[in-house]
MARSE-495530 format. One record per residue (C-alpha): y, z, x; chain. Coordinates in nm, 4 decimals. Example, Ala and Ser with C-alpha at 12.3 -4.5 7.8 and 13.67 -1.06 7.14 Angstrom:
2
R        yy        zz        xx  kette
R   -0.4500    0.7800    1.2300      A
R   -0.1060    0.7140    1.3670      A
This chain:
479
R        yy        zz        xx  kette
R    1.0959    4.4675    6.8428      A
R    1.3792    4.6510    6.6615      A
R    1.4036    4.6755    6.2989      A
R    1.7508    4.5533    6.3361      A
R    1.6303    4.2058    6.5369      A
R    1.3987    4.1383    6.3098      A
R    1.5700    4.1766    6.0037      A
R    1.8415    3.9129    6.1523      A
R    1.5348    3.7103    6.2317      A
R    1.3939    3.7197    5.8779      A
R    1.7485    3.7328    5.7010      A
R    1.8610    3.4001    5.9277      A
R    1.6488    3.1253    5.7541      A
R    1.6952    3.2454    5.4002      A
R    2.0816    3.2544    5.4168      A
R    2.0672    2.9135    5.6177      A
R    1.8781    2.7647    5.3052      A
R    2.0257    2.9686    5.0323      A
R    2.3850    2.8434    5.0985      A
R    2.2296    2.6092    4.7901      A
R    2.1503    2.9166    4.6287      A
R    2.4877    3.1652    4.6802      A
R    2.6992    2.9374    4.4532      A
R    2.4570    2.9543    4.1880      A
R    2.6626    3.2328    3.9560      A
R    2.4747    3.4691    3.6747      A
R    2.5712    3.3310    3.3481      A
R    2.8193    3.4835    3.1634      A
R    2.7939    3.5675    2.7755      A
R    3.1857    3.5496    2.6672      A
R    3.1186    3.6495    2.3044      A
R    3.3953    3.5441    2.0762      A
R    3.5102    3.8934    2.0073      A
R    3.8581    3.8953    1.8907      A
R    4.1180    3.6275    1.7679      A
R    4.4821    3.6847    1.8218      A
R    4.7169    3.6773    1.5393      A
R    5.0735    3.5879    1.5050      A
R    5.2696    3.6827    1.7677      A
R    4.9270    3.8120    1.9722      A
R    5.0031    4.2025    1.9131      A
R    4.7244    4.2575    1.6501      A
R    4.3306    4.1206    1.6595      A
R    4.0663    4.0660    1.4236      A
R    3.6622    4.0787    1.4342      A
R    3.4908    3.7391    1.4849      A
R    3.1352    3.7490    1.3100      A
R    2.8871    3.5198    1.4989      A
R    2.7996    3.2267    1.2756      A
R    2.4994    3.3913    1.2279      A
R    2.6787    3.6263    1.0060      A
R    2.9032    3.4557    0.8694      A
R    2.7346    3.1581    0.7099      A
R    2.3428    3.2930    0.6175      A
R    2.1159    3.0349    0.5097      A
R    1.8431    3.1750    0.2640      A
R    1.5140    3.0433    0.4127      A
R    1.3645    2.7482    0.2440      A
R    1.0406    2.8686    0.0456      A
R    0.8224    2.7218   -0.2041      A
R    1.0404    2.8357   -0.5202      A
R    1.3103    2.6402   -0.3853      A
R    1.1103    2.3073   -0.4936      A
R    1.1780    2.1560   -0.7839      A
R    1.0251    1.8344   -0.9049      A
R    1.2761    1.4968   -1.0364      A
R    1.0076    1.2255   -1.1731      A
R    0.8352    1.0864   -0.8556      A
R    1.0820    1.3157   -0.5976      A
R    1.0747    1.6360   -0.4650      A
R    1.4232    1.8263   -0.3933      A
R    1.4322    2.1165   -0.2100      A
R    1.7208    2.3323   -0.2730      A
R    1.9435    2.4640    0.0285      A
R    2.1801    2.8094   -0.0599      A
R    2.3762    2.9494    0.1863      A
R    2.6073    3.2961    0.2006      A
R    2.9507    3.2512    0.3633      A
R    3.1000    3.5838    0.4653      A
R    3.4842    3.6214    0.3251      A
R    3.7326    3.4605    0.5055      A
R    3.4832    3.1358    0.6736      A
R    3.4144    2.8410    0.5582      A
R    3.1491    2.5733    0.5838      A
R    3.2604    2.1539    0.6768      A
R    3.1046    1.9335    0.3422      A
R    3.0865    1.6348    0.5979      A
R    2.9207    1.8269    0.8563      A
R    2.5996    1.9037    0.6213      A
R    2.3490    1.6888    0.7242      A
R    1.9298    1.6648    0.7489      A
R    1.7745    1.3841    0.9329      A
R    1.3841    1.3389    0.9605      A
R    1.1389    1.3690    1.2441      A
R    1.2750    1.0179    1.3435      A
R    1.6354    1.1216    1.2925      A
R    1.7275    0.9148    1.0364      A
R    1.9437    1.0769    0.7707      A
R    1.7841    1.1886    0.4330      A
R    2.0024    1.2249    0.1084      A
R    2.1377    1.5501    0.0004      A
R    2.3017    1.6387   -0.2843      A
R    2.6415    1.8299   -0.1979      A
R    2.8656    1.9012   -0.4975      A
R    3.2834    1.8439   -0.3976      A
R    3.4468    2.1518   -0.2156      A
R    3.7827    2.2401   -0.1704      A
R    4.0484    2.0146    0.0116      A
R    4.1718    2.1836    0.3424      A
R    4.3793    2.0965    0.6260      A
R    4.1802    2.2198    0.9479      A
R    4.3155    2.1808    1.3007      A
R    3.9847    2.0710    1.4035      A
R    3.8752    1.7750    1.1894      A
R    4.1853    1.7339    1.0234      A
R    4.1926    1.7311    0.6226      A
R    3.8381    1.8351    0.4756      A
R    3.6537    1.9613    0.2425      A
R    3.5189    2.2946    0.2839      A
R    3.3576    2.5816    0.0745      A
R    3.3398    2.9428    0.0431      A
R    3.1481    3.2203   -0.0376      A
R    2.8577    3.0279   -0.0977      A
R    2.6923    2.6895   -0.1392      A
R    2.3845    2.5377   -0.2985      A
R    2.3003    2.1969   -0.2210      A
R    1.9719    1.9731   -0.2787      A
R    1.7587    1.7721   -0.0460      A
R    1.5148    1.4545   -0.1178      A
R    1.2194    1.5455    0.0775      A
R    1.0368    1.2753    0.2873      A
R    0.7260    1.1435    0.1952      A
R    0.5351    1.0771    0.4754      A
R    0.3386    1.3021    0.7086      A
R    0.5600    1.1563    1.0204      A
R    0.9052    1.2010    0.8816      A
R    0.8275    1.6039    0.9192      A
R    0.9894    1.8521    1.0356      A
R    1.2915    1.8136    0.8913      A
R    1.6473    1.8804    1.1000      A
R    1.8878    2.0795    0.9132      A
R    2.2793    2.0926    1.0859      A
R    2.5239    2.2733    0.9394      A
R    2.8850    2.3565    1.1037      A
R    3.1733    2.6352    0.9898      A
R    3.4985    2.7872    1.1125      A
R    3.6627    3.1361    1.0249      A
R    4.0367    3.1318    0.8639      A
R    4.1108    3.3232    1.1785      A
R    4.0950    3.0061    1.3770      A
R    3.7907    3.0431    1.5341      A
R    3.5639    2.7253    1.5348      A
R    3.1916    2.7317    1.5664      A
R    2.9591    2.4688    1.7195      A
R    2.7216    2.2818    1.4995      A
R    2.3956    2.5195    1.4077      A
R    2.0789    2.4021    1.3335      A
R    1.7724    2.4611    1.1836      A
R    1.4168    2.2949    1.1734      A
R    1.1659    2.2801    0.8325      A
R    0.8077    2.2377    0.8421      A
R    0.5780    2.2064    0.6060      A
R    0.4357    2.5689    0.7183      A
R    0.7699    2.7438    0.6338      A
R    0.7667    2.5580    0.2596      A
R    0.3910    2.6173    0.2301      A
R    0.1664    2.4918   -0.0297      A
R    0.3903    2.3553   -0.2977      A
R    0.3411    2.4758   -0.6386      A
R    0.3593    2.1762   -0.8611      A
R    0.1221    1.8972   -0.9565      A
R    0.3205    1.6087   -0.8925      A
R    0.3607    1.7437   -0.5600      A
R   -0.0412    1.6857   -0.4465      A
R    0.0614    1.3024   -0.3227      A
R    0.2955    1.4857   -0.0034      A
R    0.0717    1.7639    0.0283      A
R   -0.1960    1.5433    0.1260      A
R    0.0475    1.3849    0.3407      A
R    0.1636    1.6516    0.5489      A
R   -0.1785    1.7882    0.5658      A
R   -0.2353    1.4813    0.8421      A
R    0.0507    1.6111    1.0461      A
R   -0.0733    1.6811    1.4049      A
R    0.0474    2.0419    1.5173      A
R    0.0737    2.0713    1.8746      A
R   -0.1601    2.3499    2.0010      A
R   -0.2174    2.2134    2.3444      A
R   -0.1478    2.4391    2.6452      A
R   -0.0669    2.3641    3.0015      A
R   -0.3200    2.2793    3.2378      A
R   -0.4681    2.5044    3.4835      A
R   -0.2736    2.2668    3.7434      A
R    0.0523    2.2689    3.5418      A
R    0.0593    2.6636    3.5239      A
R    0.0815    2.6869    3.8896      A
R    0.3801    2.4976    3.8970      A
R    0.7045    2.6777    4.0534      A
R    1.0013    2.6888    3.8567      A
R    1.3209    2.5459    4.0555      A
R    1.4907    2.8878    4.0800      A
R    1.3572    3.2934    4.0325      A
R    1.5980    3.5558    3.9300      A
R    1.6239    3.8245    4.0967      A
R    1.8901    4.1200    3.9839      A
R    2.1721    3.9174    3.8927      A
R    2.1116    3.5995    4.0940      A
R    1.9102    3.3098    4.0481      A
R    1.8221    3.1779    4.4111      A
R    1.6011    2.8461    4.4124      A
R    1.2449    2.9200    4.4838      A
R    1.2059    2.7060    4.8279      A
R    1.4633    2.9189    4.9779      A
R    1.2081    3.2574    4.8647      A
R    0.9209    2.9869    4.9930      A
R    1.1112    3.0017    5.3632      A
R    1.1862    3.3732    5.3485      A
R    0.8540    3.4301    5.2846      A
R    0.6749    3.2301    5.5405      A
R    0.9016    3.3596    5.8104      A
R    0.7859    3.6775    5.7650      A
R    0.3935    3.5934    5.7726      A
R    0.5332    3.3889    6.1257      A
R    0.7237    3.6517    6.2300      A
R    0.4455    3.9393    6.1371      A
R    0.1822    3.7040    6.3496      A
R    0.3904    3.6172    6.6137      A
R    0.4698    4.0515    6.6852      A
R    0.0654    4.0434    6.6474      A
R    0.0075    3.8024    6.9050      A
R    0.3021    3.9298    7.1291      A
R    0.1513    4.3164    7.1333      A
R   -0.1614    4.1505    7.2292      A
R   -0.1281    3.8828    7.4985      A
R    0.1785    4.0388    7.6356      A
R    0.3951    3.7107    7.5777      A
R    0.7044    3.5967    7.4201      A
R    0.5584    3.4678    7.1006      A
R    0.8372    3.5945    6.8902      A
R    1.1412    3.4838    7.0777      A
R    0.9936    3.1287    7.1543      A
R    0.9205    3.1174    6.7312      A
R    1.2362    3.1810    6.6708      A
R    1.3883    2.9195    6.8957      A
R    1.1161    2.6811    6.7369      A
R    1.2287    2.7633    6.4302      A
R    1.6099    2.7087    6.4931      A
R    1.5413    2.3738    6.6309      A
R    1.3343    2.2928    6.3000      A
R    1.6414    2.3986    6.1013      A
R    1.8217    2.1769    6.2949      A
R    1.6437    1.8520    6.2923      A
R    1.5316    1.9306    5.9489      A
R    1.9317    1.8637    5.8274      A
R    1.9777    1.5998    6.0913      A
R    1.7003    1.3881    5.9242      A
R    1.8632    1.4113    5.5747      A
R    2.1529    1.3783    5.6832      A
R    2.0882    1.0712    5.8973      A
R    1.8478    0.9436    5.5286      A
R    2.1424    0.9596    5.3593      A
R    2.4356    0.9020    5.6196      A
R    2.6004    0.6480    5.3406      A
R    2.6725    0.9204    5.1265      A
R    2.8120    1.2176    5.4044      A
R    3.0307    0.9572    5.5171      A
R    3.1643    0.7509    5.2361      A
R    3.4256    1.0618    5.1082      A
R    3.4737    1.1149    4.7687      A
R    3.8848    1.1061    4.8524      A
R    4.0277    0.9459    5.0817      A
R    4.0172    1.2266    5.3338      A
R    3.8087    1.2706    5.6949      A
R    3.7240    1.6243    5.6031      A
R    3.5227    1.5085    5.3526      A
R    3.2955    1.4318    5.6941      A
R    3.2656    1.8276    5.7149      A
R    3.0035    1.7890    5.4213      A
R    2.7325    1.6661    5.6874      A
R    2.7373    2.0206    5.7967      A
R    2.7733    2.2312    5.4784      A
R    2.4371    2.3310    5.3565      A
R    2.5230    2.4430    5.0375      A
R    2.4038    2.0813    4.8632      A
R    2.0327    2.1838    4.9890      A
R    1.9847    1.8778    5.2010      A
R    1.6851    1.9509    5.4060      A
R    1.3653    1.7070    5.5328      A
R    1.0501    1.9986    5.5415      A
R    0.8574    1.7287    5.7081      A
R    1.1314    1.6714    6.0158      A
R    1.1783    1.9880    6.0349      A
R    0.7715    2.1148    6.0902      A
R    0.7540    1.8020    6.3485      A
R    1.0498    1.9442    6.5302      A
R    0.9180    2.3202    6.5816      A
R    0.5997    2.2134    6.6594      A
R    0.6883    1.9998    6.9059      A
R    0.9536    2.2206    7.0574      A
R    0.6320    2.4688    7.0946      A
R    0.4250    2.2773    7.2574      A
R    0.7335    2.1705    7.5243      A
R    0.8541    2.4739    7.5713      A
R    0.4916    2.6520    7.6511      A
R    0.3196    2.3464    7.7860      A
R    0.2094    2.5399    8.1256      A
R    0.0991    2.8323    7.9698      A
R   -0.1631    2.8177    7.7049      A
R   -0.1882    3.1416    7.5274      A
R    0.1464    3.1398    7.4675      A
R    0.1506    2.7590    7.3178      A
R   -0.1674    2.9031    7.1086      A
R   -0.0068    3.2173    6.9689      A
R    0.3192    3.0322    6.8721      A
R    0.1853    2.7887    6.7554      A
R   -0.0844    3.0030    6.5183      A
R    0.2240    3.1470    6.3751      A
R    0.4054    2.8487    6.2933      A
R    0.1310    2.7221    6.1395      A
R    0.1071    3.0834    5.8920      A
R    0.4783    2.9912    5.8072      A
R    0.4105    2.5889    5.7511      A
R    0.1034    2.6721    5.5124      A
R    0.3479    2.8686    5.2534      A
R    0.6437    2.6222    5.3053      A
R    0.4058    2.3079    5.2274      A
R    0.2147    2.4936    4.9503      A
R    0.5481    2.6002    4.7981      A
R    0.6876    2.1690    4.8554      A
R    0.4113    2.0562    4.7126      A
R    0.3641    2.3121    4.3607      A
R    0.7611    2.2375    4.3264      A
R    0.7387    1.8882    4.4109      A
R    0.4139    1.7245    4.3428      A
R    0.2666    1.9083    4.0644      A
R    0.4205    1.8418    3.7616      A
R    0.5054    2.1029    3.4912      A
R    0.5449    2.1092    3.0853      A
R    0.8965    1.8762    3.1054      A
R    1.1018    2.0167    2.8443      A
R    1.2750    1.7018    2.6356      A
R    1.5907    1.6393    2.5681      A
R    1.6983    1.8880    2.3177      A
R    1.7751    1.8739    1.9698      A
R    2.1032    2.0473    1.9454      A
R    2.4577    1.9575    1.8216      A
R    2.7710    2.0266    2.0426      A
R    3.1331    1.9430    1.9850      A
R    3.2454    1.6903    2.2419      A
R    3.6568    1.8090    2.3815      A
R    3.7840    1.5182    2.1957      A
R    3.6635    1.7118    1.8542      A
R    3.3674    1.4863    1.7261      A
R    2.9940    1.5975    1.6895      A
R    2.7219    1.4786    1.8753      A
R    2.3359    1.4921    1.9039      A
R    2.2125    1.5345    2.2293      A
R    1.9052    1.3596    2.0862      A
R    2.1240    1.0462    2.0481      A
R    2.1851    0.9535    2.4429      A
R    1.8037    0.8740    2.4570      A
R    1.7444    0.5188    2.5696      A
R    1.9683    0.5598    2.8732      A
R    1.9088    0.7449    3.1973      A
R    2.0986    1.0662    3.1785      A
R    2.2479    1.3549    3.3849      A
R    2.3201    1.6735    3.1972      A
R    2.5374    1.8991    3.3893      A
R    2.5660    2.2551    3.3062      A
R    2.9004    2.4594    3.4238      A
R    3.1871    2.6776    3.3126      A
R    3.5542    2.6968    3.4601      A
R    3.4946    3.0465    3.6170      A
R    3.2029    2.8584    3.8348      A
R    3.3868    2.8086    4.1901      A
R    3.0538    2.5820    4.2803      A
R    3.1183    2.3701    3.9262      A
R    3.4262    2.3114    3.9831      A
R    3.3748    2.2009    4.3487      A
R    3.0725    1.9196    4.2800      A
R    3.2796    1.8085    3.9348      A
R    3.4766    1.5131    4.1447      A
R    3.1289    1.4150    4.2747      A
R    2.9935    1.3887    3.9329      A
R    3.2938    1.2221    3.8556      A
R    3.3124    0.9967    4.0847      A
R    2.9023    0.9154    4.0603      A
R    2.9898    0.8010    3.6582      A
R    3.2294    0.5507    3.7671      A
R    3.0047    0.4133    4.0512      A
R    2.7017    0.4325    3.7815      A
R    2.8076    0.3343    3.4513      A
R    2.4558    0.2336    3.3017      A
R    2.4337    0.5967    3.3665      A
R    2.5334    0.8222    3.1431      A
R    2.6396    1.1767    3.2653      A
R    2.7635    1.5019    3.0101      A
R    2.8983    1.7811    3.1331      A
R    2.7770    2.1047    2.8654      A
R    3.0243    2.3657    2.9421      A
R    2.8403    2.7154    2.8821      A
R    2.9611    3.0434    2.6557      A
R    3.4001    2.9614    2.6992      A
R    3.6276    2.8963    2.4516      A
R    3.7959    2.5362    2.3879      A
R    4.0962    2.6208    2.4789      A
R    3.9626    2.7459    2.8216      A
R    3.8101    2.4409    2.8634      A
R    4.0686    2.2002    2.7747      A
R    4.3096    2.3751    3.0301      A
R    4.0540    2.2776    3.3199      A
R    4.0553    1.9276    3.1584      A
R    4.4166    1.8994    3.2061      A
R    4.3672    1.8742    3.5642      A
R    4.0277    1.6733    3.5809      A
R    4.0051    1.3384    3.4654      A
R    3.6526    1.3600    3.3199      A
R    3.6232    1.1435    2.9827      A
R    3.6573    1.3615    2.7065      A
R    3.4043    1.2321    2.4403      A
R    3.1281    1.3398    2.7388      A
R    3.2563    1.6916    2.7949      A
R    3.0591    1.9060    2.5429      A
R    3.1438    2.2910    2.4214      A
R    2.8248    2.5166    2.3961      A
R    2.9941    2.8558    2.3106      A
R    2.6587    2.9903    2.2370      A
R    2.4821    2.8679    2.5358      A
R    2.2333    2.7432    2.3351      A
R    2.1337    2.4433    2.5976      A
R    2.0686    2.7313    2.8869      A
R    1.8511    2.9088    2.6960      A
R    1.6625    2.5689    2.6077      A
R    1.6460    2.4891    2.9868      A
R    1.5482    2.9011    3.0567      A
R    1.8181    2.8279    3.3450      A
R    1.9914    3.1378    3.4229      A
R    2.2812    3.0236    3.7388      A
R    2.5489    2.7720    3.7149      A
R    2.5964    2.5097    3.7919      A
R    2.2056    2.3516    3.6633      A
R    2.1884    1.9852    3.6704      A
R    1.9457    1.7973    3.4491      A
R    1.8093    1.4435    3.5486      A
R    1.6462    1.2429    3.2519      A
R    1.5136    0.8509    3.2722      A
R    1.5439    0.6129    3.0074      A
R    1.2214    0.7262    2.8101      A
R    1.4031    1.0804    2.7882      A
R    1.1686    1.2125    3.0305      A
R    1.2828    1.5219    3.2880      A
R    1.2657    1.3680    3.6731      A
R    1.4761    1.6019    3.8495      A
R    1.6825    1.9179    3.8384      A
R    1.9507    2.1100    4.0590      A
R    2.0178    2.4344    4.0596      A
R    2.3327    2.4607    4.2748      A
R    2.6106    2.2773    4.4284      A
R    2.5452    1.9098    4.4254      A
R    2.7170    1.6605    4.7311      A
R    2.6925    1.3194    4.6998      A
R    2.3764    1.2804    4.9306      A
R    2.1803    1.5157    4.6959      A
R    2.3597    1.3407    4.3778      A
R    2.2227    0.9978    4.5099      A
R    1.8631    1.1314    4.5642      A
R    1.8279    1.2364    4.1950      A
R    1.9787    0.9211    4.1100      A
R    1.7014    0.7317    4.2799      A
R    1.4393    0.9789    4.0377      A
R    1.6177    0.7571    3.6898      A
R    1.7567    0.4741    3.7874      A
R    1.6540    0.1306    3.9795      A
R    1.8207    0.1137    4.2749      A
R    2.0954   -0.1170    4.3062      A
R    2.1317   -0.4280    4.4994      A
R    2.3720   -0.3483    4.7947      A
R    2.7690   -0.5061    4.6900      A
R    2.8517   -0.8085    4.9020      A
């Protein structure tokens, strides 16, 4: 067979599959770099907030005893020309309820971002009550600055343990150290049958390319190396009938899903019939494995029914390629891996308030991850859109990764998303939680704040409504 044939016949299945994974962009790292000034002909250097507000880590000799409390005193170093919010100090407990700090009054400012405030500079000590018992701990420390440049930072934050503060040194602090000596530190590891779970996308070079689309460029080539085995041996058509097999297995794979979910192709988001054109764009990743192995092995065993060694040799290499697809379904699908929680960050929302992410636990959730550059994002956003309207006992946020506001609120200006659920993660701190490297990454939570279901790719509304099903009770059909 020549090279050239074959690498069409290898190439074919994975770019089929992978029209999910093509709109899955790199990430991006936009770093805010400059800020213009006045009329935009000069530019400044923007530290990172790293830099420009440096807490001193908490250590022992920050503990001071007050009768029966324990304070534990907070200093920070803001870098000229930054300040740090006095309402936006906070520390909450394991539990996230708030725990008192002492802040002393800063200096009244007008801000175009929270409005009149109070703010301080250069530095700022503060105390802290600490908690008492061994299951308030750790601590959550949030903290939130701009520069005078105009440059606004999200929320940072900042976890304390009892390790980092260590043994403390007074003796009227023996009553919490044998508290948090009873706090359970998590040393457990995944299982043997948790490690062998496959991650929903691999990067490789610059793209991130979901891993059942590697799973079916893998097991046609062990088909496709069998079949040229069996061919140079019997003197049959092995390959070409495999290949036919495996186009009609392509093709009755999507029917099925598409025929599972035929509510969805066919109710349009808008009111337009070329909306219908979605039953045949692959990109949402709509395939039934099952239908599809049925439909090549049957095909097979039609097509070569009067002559045996060919049905045998065909179907020998169909069977190579099924083992790796249904081995790859079932370590994606049915094995279930360390489920990372919801995480405990602070973002600004567009319409300028703070919010926990922490805080939308309780309610099934769908955390969509996208920028404006994104031309997949922007093409599934009226499907999210349209899914929170149909769905409002669920609760969807859209994390915008690594732009500006401003680049963000221009896209708003032409999408009617609700604002308070649009959240600005400059520092892409949620991707790195997630380890998701393409856009757009969907997240699907339940109501116990437990990961069902991700997406990395375009979403349509057929694959939206089958990660619905993964959080939500299904709902009683309208009448």
């Amino acid at each position: 067979m020549p090279v050239s044939r074959l690498a069409a016949i290898v190439l074919l299945p994975a770019s089929l599959l992978m029209g999910a994974a093509a709109p899955a962009q790199p990430l991006q790292v936009p770093g805010l770099l400059q800020q213009q000034q006045g009329n935009g002909s000069s530019s400044t250097e923007v530290l990172g907030s790293e830099q420009a507000f440096v807490l001193t880590p908490p250590a022992p000799s920050a503990i001071k005893t007050e009768g029966t409390r324990q304070l534990l005193q907070l200093h920070w170093r803001i870098e000229p020309g930054y300040y740090l919010y006095r309402d936006q100090l906070k520390l909450s407990d394991a539990q996230g309820q708030p725990l008192a700090l002492n802040i002393p009054q800063g200096q009244t400012l007008t801000d175009a971002f929270f409005g009149t405030v109070q703010v301080f500079h250069d530095e700022l000590r503060i105390e802290a009550a600490l908690p008492q018992r061994s299951e308030q701990w750790p601590l959550q420390l949030q903290w939130q600055g701009c520069a005078h440049a105009g440059v606004c930072y999200p929320a940072q934050q900042q976890s304390i343990s009892v390790q980092q503060l260590g043994q403390l040194a007074s003796a009227e602090a023996a009553s919490i150290d044998s508290a948090v000596e009873a706090i359970p530190i998590s040393t457990s590891s995944p299982s043997w049958l948790q490690s062998l779970a496959l991650p929903a996308s691999v990067l490789i070079g610059p793209m991130a390319l979901p891993t059942m689309a590697l799973a079916l460029f893998l097991a046609m080539l062990l088909s496709q190396w069998w079949a040229r085995r069996q061919q140079l041996r019997l003197e049959q058509a092995v390959d070409a009938l495999l290949m036919r097999s495996f186009l009609v297995g392509l093709l009755a794979a999507r029917l099925a899903y598409v025929g599972q979910w035929w509510q969805e192709y066919l109710q349009p988001v808008t009111h337009s019939a070329a909306s219908v054109l979605q039953i045949v764009d692959i990109r949402d990743g709509g395939w039934n494995l099952w239908a599809g192995l049925a439909a090549a092995a049957a095909w097979t065993l039609w097509r070569a029914r009067r002559n045996t060694a060919l049905r045998r040799a065909t179907l020998q290499a169909l069977a190579a390629g099924a083992f790796i697809l249904i081995a790859a379904h079932a370590l994606r699908n049915w094995v279930e891996p360390e489920k990372p929680a919801i995480p405990a960050i602070t973002l600004v929302t567009a319409s300028t308030q703070t919010v926990d992410l922490r805080s939308y636990q309780g309610q099934p959730l769908v955390i969509n991850l996208w920028a404006t550059w994104c031309p997949p994002c922007r093409r599934e956003m009226p499907v999210l859109a349209q899914a929170q309207k149909e769905h409002p006992d669920i609760r969807f946020l859209w994390i915008n990764q690594g732009e500006d506001a401003a680049a963000v609120m221009r896209y708003l200006q032409a999408m009617a998303l609700p604002l308070p659920q649009v959240l600005l993660d400059p520092e892409q701190r949620a991707s790195a939680h997630w380890q998701q490297r393409g856009l757009p990454s969907t997240y699907f939570y339940d109501a116990q704040g437990q990961l069902r279901g991700m997406r990395m790719g375009e979403l349509s509304r057929a694959s939206l409504a089958e990660q619905l099903t993964r959080i939500a009770p299904a709902r009683p059909p309208a009448r």
